[in-house]
C-alpha positions as a Markdown table, in Angstrom:
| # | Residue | x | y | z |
|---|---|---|---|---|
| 1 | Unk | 2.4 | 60.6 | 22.2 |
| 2 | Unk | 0.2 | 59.0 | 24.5 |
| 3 | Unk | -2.0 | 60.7 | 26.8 |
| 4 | Unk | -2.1 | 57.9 | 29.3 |
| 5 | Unk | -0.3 | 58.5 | 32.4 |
| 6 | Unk | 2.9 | 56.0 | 32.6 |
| 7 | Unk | 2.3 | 52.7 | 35.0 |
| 8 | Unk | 5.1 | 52.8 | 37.4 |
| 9 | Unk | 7.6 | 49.7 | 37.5 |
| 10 | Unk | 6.7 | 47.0 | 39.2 |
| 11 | Unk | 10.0 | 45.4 | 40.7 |
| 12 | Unk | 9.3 | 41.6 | 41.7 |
| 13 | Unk | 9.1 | 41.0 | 45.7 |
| 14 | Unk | 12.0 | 39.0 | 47.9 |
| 15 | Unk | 9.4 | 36.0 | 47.3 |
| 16 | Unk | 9.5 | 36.0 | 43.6 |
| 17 | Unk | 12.9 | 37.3 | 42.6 |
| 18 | Unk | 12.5 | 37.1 | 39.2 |
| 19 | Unk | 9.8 | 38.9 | 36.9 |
| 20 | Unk | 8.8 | 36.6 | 34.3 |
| 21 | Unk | 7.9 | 38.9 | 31.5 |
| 22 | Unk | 10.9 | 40.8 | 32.3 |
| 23 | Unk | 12.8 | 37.1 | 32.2 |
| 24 | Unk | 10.6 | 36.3 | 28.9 |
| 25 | Unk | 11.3 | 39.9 | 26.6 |
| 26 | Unk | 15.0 | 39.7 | 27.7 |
| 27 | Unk | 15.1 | 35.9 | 26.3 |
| 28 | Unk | 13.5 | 37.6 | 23.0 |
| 29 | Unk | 15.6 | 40.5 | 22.4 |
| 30 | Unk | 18.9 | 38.7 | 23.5 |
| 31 | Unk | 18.1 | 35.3 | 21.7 |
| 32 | Unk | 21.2 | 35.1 | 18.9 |
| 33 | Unk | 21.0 | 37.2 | 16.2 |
| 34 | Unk | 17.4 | 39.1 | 17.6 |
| 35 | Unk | 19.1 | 42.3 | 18.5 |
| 36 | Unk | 21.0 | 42.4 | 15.4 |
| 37 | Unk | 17.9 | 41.9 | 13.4 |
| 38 | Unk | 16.2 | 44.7 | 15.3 |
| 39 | Unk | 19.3 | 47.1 | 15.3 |
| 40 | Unk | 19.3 | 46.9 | 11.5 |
| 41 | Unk | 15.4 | 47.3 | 11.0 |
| 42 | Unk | 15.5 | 50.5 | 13.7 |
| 43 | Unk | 17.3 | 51.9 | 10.4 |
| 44 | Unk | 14.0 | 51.4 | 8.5 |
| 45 | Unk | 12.5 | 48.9 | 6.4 |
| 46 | Unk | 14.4 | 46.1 | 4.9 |
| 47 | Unk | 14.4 | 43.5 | 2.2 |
| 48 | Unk | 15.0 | 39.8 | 2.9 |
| 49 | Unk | 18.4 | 40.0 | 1.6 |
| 50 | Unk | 19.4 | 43.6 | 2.4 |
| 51 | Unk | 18.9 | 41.9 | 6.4 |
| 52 | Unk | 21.1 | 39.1 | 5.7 |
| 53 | Unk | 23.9 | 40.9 | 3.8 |
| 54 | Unk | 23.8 | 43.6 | 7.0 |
| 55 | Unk | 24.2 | 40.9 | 9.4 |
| 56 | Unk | 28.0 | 39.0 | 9.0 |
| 57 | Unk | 27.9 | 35.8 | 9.7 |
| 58 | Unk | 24.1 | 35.0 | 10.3 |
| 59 | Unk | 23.1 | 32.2 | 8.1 |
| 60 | Unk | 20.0 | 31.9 | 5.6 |
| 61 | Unk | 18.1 | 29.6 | 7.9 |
| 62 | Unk | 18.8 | 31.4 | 11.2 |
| 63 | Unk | 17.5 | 34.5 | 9.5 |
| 64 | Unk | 14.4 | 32.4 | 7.9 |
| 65 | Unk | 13.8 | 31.1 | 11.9 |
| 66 | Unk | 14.3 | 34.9 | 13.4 |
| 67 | Unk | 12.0 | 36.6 | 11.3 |
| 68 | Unk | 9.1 | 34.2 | 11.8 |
| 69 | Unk | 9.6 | 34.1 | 16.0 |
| 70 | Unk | 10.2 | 38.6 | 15.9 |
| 71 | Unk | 7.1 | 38.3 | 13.7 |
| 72 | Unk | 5.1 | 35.4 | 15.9 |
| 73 | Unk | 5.9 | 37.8 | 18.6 |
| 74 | Unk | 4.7 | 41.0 | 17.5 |
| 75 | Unk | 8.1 | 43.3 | 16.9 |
| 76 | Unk | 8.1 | 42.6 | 13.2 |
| 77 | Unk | 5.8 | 43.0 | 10.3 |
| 78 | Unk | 5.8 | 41.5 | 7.1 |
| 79 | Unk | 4.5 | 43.1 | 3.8 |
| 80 | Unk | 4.8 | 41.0 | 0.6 |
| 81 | Unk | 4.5 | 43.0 | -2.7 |
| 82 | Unk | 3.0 | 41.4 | -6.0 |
| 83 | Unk | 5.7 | 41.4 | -8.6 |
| 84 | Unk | 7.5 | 40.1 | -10.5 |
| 85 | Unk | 9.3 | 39.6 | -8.8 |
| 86 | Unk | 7.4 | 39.5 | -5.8 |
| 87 | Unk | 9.2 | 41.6 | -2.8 |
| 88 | Unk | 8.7 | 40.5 | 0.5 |
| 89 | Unk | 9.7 | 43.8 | 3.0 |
| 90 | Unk | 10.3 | 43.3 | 6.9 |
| 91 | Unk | 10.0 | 46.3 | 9.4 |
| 92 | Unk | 9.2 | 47.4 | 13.2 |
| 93 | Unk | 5.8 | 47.0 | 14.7 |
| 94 | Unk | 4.9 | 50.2 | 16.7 |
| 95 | Unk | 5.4 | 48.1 | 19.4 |
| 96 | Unk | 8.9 | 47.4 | 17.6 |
| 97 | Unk | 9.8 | 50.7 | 17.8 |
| 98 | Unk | 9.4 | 51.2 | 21.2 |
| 99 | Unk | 13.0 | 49.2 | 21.6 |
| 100 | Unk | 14.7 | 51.9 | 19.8 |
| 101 | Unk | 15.4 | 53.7 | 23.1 |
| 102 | Unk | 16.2 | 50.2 | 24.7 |
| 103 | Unk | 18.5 | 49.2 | 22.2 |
| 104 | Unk | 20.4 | 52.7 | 21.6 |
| 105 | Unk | 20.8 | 52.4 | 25.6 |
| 106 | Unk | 22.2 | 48.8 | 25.5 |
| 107 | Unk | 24.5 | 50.3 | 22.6 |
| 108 | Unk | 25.5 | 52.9 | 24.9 |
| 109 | Unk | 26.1 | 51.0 | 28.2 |
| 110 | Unk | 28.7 | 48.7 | 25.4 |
| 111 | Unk | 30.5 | 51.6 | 24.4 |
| 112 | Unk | 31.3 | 52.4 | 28.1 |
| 113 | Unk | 31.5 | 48.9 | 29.0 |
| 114 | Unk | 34.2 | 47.8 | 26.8 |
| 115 | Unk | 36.0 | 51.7 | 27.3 |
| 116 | Unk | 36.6 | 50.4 | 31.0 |
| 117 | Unk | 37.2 | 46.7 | 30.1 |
| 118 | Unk | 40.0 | 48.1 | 27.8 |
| 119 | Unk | 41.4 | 50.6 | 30.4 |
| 120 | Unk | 41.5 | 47.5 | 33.3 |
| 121 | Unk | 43.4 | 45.5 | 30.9 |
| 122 | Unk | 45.8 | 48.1 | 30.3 |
């Protein structure tokens, strides 16, 4: 736990009515396929293909593209182990793991989201 007192938020102003690092980590996480990734490495450390057999649907390439751009941006490490063969493990960042909370609460807010969705079209 940090000892440093928490910075309150900062809303943006009537003048500038839209944050831009707010605007530029929601463009990260929500990018296709990002929060998947994420979701999957909140359960711990993963292998190349234990990601891609997790995910349905998300091809080899995507995957390849996603890892470099979570890693380029600091939510993702990389740790390649000498073999043979040679094992190449991808995992949270601390800074990574401070979306746990954020994405267990997006998680939640779907649950209750589609509950009401489904009871309106009922």
């Amino acid at each position: 736990m940090s000892t440093k007192p928490e910075a309150p938020i900062r809303r943006p102003n009537v003048e500038s009515p839209l944050c831009p690092i707010f605007h530029d980590a929601v463009e990260l996480i929500g990018r296709r396929w990002n929060g998947a990734i994420l979701y999957v490495l909140m359960r711990g450390p993963r292998r190349y293909h234990e990601l891609l057999a997790a995910i349905p649907n998300l091809s080899d390439r995507v995957l390849t593209m996603r890892l470099k751009e979570l890693e380029q941006h600091g939510l993702i490490s990389r740790a390649v182990e000498p073999g043979p063969p040679v094992k190449v493990i991808y995992q949270l960042t601390s800074i990574g793991q401070e979306l746990n909370e954020v994405i267990d609460a997006i998680g939640a807010w779907g649950h209750k989201w589609r509950e009401q969705v489904g009871a309106e079209e009922r």
